[in-house]
PDB file of N, H, CA, C and O in Angstrom:
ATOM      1  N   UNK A   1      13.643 233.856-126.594  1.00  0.00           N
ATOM      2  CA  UNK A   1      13.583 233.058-125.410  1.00  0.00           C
ATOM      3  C   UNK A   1      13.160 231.629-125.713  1.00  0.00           C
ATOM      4  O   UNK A   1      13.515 230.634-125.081  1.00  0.00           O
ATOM      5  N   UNK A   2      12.429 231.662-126.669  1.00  0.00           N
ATOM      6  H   UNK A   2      12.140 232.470-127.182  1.00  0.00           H
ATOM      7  CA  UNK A   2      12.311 230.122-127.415  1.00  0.00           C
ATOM      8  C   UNK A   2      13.222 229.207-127.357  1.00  0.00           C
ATOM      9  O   UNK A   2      12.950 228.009-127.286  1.00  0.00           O
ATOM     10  N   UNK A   3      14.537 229.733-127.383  1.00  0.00           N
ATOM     11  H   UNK A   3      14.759 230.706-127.440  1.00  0.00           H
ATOM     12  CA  UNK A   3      15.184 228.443-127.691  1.00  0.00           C
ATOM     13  C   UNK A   3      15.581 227.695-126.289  1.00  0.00           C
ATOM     14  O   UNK A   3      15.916 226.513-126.210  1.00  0.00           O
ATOM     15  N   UNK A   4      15.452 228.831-124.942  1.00  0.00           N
ATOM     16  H   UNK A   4      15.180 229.791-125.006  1.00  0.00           H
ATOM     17  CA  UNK A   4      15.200 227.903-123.719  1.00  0.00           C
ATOM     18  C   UNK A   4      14.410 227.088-123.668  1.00  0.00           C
ATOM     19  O   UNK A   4      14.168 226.521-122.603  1.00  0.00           O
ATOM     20  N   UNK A   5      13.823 226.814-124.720  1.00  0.00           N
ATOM     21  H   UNK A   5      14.019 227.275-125.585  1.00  0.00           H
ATOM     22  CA  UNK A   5      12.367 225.660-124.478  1.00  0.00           C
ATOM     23  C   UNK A   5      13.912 224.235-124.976  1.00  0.00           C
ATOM     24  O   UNK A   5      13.988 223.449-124.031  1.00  0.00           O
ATOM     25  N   UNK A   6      14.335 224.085-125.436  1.00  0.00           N
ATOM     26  H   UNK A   6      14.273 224.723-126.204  1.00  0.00           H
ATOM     27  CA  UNK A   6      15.319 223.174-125.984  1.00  0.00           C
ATOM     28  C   UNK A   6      15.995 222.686-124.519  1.00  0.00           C
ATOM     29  O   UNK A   6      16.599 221.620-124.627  1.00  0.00           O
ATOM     30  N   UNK A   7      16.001 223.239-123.251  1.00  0.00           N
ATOM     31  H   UNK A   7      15.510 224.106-123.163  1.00  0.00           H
ATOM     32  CA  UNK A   7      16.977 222.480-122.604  1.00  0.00           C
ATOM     33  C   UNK A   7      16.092 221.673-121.918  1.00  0.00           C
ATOM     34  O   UNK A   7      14.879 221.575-121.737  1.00  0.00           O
ATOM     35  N   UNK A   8      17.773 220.785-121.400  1.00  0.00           N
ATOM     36  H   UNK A   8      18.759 220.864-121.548  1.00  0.00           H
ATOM     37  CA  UNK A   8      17.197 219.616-120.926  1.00  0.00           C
ATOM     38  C   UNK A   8      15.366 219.456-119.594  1.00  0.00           C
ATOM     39  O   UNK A   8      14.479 218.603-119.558  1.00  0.00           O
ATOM     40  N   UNK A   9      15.603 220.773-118.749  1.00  0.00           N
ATOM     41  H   UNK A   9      16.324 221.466-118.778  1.00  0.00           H
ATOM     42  CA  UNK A   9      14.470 221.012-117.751  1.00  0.00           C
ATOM     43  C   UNK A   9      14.557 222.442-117.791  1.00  0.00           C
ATOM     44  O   UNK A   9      15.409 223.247-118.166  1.00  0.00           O
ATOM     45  N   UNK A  10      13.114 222.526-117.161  1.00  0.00           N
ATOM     46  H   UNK A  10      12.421 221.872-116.857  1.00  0.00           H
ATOM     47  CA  UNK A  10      13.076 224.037-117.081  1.00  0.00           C
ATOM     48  C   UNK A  10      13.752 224.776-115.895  1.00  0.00           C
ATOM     49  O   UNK A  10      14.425 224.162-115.067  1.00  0.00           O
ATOM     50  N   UNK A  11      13.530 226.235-115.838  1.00  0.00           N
ATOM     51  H   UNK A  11      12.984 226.734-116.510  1.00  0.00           H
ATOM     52  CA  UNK A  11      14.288 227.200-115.094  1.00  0.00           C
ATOM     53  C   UNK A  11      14.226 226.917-114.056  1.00  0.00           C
ATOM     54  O   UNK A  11      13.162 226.379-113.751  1.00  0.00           O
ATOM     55  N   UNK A  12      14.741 227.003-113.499  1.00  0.00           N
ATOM     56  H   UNK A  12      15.606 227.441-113.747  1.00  0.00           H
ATOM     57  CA  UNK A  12      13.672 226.563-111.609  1.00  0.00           C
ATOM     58  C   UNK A  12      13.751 228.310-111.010  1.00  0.00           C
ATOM     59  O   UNK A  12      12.793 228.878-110.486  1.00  0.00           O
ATOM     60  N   UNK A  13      14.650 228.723-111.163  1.00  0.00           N
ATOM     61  H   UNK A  13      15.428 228.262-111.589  1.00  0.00           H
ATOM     62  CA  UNK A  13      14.032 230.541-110.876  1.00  0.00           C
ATOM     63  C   UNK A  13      14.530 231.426-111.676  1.00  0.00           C
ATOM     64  O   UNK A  13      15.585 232.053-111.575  1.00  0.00           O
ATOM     65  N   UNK A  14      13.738 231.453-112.468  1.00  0.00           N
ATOM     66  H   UNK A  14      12.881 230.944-112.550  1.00  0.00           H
ATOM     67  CA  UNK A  14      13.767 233.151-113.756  1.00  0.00           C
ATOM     68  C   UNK A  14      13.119 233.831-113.207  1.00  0.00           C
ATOM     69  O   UNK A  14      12.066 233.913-112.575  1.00  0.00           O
ATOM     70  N   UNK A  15      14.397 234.636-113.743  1.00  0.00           N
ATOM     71  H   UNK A  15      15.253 234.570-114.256  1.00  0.00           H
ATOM     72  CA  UNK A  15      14.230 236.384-113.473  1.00  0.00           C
ATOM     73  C   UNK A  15      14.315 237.201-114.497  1.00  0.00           C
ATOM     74  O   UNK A  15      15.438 237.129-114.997  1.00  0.00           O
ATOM     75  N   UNK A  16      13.530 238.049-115.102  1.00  0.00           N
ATOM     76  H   UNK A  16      12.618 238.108-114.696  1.00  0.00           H
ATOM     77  CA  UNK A  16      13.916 238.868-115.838  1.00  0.00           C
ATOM     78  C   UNK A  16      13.669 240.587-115.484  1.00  0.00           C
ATOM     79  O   UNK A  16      12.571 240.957-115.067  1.00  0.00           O
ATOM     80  N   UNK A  17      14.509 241.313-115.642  1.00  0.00           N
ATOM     81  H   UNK A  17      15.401 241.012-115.981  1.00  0.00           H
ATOM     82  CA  UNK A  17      14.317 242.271-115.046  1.00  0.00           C
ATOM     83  C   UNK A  17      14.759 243.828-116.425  1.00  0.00           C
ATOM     84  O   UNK A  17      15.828 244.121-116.962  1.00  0.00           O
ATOM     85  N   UNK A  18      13.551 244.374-116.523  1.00  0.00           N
ATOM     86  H   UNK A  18      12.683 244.136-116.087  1.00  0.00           H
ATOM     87  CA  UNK A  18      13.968 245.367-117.767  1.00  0.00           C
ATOM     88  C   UNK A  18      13.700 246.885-116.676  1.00  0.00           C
ATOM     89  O   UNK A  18      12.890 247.075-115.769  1.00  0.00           O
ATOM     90  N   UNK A  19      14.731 247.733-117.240  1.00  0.00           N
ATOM     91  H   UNK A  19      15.390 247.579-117.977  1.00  0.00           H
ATOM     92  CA  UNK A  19      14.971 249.034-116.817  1.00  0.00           C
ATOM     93  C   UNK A  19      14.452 249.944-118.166  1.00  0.00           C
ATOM     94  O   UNK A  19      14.762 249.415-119.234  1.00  0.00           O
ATOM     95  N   UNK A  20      13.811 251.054-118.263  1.00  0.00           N
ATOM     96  H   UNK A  20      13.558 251.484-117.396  1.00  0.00           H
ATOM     97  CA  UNK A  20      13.471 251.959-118.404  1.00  0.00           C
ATOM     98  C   UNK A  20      13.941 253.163-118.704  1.00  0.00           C
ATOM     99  O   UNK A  20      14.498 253.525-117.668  1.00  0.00           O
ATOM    100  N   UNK A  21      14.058 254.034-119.530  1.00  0.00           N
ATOM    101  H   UNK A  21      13.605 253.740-120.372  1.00  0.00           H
ATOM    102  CA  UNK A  21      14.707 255.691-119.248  1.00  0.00           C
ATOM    103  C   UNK A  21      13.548 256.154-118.681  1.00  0.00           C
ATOM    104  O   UNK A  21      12.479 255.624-118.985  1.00  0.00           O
ATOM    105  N   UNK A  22      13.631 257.626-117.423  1.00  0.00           N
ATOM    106  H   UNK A  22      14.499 258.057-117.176  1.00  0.00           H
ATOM    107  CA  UNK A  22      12.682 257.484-117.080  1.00  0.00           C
ATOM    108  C   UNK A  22      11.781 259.152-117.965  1.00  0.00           C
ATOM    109  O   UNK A  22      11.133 260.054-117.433  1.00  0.00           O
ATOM    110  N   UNK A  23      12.114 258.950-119.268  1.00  0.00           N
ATOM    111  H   UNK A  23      12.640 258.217-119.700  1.00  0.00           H
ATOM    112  CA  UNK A  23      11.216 259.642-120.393  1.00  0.00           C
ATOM    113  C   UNK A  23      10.875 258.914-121.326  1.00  0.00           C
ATOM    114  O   UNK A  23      10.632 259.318-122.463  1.00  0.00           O
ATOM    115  N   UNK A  24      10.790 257.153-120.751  1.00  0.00           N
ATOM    116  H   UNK A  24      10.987 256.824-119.828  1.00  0.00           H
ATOM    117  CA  UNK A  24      10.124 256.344-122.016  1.00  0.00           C
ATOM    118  C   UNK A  24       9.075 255.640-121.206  1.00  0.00           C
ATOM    119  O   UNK A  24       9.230 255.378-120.013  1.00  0.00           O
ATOM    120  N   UNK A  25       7.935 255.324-121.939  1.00  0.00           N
ATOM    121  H   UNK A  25       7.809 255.537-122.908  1.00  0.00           H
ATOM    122  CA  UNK A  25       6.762 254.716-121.930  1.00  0.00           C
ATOM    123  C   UNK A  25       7.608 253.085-122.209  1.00  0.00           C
ATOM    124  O   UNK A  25       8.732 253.067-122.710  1.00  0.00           O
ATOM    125  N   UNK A  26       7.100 252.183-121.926  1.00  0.00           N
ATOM    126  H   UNK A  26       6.187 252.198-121.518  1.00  0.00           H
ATOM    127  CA  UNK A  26       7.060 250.861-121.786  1.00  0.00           C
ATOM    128  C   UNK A  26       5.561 249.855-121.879  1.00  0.00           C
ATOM    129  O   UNK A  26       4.470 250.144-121.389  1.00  0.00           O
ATOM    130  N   UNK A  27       5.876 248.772-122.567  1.00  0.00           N
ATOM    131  H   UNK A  27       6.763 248.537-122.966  1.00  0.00           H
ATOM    132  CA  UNK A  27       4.695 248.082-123.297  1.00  0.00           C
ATOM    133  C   UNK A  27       5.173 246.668-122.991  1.00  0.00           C
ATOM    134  O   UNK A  27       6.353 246.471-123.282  1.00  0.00           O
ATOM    135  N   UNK A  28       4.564 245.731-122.510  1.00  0.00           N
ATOM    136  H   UNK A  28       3.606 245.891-122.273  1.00  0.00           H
ATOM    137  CA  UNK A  28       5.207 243.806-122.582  1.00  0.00           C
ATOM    138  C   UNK A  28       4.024 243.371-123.345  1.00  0.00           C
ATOM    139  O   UNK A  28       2.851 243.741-123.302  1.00  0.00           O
ATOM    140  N   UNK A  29       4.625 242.507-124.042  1.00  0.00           N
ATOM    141  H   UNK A  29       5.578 242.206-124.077  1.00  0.00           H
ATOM    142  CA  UNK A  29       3.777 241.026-124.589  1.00  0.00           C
ATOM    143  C   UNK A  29       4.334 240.006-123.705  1.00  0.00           C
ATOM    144  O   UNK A  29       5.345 239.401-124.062  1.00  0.00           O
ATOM    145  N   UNK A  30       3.930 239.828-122.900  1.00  0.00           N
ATOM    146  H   UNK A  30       3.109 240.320-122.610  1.00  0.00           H
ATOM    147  CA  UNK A  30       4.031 238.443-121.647  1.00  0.00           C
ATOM    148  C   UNK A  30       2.962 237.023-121.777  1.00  0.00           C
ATOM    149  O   UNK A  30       1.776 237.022-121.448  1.00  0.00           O
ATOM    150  N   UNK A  31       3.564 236.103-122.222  1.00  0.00           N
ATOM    151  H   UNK A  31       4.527 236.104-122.490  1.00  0.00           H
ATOM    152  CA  UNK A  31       2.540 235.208-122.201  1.00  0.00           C
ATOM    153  C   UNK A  31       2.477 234.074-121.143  1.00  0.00           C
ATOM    154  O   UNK A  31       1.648 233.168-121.049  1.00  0.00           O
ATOM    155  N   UNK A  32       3.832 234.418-120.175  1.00  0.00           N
ATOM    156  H   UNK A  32       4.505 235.153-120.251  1.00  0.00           H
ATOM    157  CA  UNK A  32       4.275 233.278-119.648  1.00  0.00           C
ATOM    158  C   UNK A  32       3.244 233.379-117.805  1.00  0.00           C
ATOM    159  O   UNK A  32       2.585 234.390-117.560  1.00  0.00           O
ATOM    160  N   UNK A  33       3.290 232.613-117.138  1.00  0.00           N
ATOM    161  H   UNK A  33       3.825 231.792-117.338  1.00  0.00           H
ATOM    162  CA  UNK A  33       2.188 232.574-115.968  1.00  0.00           C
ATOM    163  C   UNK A  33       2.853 233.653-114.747  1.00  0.00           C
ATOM    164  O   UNK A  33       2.155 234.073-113.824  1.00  0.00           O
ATOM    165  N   UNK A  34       4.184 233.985-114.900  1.00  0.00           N
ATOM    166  H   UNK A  34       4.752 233.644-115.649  1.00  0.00           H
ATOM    167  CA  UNK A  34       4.269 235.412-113.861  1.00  0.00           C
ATOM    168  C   UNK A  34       4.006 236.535-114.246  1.00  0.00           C
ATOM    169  O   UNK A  34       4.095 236.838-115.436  1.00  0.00           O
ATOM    170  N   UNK A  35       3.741 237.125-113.588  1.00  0.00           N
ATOM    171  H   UNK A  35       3.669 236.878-112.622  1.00  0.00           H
ATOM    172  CA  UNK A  35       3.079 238.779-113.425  1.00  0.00           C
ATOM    173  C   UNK A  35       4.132 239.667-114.139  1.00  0.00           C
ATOM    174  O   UNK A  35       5.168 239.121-113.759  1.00  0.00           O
ATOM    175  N   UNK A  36       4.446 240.511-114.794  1.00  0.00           N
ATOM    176  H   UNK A  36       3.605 240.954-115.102  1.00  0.00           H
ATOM    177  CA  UNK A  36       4.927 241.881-114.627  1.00  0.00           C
ATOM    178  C   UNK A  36       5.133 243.225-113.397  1.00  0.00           C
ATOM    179  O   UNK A  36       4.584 244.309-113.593  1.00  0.00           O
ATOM    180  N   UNK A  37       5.693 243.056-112.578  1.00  0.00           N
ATOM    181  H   UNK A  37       6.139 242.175-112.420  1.00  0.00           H
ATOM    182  CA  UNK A  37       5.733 243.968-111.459  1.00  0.00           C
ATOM    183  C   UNK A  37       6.871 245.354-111.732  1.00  0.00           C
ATOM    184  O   UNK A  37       8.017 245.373-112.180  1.00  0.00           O
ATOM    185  N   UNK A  38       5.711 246.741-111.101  1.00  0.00           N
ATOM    186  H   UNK A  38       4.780 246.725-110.737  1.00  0.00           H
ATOM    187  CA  UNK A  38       6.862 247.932-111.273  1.00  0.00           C
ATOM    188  C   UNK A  38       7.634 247.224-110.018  1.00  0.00           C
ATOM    189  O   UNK A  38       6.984 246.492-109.272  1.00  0.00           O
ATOM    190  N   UNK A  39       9.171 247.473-109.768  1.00  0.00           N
ATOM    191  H   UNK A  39       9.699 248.068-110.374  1.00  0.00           H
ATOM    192  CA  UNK A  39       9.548 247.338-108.923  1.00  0.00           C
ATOM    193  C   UNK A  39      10.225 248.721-108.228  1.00  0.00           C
ATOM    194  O   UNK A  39      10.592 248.734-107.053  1.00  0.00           O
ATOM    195  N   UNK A  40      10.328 249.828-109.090  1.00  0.00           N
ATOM    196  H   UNK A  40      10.029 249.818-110.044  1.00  0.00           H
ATOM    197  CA  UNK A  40      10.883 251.029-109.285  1.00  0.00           C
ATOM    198  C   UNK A  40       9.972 251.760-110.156  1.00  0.00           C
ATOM    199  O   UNK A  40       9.077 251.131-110.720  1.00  0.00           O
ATOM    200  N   UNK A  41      10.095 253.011-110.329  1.00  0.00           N
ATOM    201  H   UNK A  41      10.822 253.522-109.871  1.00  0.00           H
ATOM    202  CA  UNK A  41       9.683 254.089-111.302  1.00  0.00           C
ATOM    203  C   UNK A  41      10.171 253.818-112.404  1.00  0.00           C
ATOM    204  O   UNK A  41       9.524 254.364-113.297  1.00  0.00           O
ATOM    205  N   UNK A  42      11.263 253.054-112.879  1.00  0.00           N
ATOM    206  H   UNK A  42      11.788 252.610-112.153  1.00  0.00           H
ATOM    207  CA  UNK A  42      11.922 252.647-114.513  1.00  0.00           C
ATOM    208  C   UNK A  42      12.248 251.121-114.066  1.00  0.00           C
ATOM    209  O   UNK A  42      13.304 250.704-114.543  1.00  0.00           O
ATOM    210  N   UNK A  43      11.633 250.328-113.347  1.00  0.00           N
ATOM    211  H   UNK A  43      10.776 250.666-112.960  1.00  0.00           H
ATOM    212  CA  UNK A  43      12.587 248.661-113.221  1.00  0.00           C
ATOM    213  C   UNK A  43      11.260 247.973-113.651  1.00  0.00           C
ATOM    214  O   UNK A  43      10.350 248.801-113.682  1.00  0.00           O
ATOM    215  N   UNK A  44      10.943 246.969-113.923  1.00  0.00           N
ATOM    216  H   UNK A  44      11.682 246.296-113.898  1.00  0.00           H
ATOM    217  CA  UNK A  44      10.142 246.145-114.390  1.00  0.00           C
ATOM    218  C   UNK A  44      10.512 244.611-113.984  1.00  0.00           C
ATOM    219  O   UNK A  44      11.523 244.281-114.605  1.00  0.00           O
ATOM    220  N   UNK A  45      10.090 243.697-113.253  1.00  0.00           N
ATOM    221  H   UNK A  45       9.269 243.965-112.749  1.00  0.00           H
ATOM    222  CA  UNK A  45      10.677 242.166-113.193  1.00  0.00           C
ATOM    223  C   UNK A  45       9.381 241.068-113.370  1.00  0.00           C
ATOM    224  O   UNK A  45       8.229 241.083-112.938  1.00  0.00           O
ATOM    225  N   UNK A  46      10.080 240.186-114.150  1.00  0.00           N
ATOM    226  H   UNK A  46      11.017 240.173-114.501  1.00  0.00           H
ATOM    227  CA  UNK A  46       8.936 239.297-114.146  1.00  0.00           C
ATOM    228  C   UNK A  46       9.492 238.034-113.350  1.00  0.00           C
ATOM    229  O   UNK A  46      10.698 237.965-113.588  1.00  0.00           O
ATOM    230  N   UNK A  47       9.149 237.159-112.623  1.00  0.00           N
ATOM    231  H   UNK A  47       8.169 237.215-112.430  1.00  0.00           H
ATOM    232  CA  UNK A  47       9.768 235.522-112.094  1.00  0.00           C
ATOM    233  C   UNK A  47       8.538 235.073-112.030  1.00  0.00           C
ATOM    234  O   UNK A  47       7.454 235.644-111.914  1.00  0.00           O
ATOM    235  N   UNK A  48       9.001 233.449-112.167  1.00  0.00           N
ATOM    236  H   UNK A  48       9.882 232.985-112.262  1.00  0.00           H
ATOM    237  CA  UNK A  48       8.810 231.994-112.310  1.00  0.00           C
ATOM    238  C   UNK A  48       9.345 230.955-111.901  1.00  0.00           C
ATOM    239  O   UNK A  48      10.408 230.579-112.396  1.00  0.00           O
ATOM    240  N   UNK A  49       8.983 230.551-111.323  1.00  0.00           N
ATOM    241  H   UNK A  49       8.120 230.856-110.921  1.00  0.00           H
ATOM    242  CA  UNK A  49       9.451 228.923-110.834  1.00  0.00           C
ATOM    243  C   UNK A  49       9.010 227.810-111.862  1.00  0.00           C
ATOM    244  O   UNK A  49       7.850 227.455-112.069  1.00  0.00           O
ATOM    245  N   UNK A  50      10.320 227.255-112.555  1.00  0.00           N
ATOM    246  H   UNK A  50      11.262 227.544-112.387  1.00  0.00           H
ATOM    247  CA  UNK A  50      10.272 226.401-113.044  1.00  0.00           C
ATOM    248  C   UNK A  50       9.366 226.936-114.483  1.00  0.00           C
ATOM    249  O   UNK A  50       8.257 226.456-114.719  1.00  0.00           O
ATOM    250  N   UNK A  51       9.838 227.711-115.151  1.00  0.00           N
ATOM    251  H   UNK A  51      10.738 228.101-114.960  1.00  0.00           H
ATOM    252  CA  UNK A  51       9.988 227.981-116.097  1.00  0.00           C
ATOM    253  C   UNK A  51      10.321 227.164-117.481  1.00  0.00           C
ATOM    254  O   UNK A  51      11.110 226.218-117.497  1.00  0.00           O
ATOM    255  N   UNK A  52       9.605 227.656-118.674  1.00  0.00           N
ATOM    256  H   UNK A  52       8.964 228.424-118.661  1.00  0.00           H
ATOM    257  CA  UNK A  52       9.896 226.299-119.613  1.00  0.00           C
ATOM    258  C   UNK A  52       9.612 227.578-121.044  1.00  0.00           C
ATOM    259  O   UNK A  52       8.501 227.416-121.549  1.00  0.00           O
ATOM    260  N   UNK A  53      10.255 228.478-121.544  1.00  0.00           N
ATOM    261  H   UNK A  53      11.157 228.609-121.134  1.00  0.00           H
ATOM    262  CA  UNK A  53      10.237 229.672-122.475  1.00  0.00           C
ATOM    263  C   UNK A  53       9.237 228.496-123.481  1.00  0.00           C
ATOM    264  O   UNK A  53       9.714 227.392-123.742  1.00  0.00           O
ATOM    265  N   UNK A  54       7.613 228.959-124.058  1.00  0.00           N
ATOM    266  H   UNK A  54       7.226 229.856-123.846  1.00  0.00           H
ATOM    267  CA  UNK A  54       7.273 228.636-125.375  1.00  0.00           C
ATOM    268  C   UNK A  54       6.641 229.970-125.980  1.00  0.00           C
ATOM    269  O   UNK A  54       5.950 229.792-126.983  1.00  0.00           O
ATOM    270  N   UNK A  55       6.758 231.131-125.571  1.00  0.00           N
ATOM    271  H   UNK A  55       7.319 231.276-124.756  1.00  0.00           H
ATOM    272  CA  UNK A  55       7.120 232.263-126.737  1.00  0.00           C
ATOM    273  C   UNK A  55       8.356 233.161-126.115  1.00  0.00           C
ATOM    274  O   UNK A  55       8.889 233.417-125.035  1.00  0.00           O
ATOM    275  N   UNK A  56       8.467 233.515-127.737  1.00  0.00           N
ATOM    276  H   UNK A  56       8.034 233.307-128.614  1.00  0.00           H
ATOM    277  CA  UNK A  56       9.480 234.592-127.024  1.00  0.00           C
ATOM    278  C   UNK A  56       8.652 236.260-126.527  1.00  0.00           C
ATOM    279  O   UNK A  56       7.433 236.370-126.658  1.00  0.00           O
ATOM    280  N   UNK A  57       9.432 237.334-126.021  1.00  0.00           N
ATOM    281  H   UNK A  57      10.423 237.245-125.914  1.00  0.00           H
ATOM    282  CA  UNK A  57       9.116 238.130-125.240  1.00  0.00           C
ATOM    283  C   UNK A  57       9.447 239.458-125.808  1.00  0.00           C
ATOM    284  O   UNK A  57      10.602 239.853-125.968  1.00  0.00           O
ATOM    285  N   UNK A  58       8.376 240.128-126.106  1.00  0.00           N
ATOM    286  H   UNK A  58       7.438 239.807-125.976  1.00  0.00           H
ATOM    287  CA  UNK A  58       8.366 241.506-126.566  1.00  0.00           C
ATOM    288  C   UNK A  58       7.886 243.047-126.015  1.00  0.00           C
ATOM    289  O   UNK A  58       6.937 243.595-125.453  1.00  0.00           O
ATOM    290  N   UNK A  59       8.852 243.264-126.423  1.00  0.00           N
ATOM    291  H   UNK A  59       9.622 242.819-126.880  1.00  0.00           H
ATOM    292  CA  UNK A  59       8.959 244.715-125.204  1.00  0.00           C
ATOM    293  C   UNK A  59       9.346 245.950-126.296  1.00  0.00           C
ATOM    294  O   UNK A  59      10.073 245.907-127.289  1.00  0.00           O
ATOM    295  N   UNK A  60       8.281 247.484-125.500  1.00  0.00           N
ATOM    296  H   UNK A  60       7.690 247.519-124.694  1.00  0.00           H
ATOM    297  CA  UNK A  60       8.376 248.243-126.822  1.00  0.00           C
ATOM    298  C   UNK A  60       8.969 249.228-125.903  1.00  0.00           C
ATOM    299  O   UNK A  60       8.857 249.002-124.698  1.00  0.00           O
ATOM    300  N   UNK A  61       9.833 250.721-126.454  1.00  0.00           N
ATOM    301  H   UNK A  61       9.924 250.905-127.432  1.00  0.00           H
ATOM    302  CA  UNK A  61       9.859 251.658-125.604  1.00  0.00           C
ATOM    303  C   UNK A  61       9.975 252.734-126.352  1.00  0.00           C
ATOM    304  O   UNK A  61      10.782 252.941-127.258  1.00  0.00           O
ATOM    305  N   UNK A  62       8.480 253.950-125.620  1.00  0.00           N
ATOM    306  H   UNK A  62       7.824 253.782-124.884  1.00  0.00           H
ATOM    307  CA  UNK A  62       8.256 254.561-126.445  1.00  0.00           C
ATOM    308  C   UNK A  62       8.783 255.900-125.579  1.00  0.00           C
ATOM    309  O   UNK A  62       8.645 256.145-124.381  1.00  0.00           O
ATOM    310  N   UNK A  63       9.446 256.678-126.649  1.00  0.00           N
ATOM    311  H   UNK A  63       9.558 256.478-127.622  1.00  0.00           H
ATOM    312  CA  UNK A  63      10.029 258.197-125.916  1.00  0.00           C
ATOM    313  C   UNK A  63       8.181 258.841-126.280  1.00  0.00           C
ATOM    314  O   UNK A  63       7.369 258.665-127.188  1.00  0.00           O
ATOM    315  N   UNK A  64       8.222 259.837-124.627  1.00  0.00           N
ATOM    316  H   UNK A  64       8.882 259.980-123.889  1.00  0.00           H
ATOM    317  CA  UNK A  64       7.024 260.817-124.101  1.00  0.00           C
ATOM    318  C   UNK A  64       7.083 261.524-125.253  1.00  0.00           C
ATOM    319  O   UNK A  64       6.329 262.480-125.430  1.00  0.00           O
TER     320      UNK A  64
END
């Protein structure tokens, strides 16, 4: 996601949204200022206004 730090302005609304199997465990390294929200039993979304990526984003998924 780093290399979104290169454009000209930042996001004005990111979304990222990760799905789940629902026999895997899930883990974020989030450093950025929005939350992590369940939105579902397997959906996950993070948003931001005006967004500017300076790390990238790591996500683990572990089978039960």
């Amino acid at each position: 996601m780093t290399t979104g730090a290169n454009w000209a302005k930042p996001i004005a609304n990111f979304k990222l949204t990760v799905e789940r199997d629902p026999n895997e465990l899930v883990s974020f390294c989030w450093k950025g200022k929005g939350k992590v929200k369940k939105v579902s039993a397997t959906t996950f979304e993070i948003k931001e206004t005006n967004f500017m990526p300076t790390h990238d984003f790591d996500v683990a998924f572990i089978m039960k």
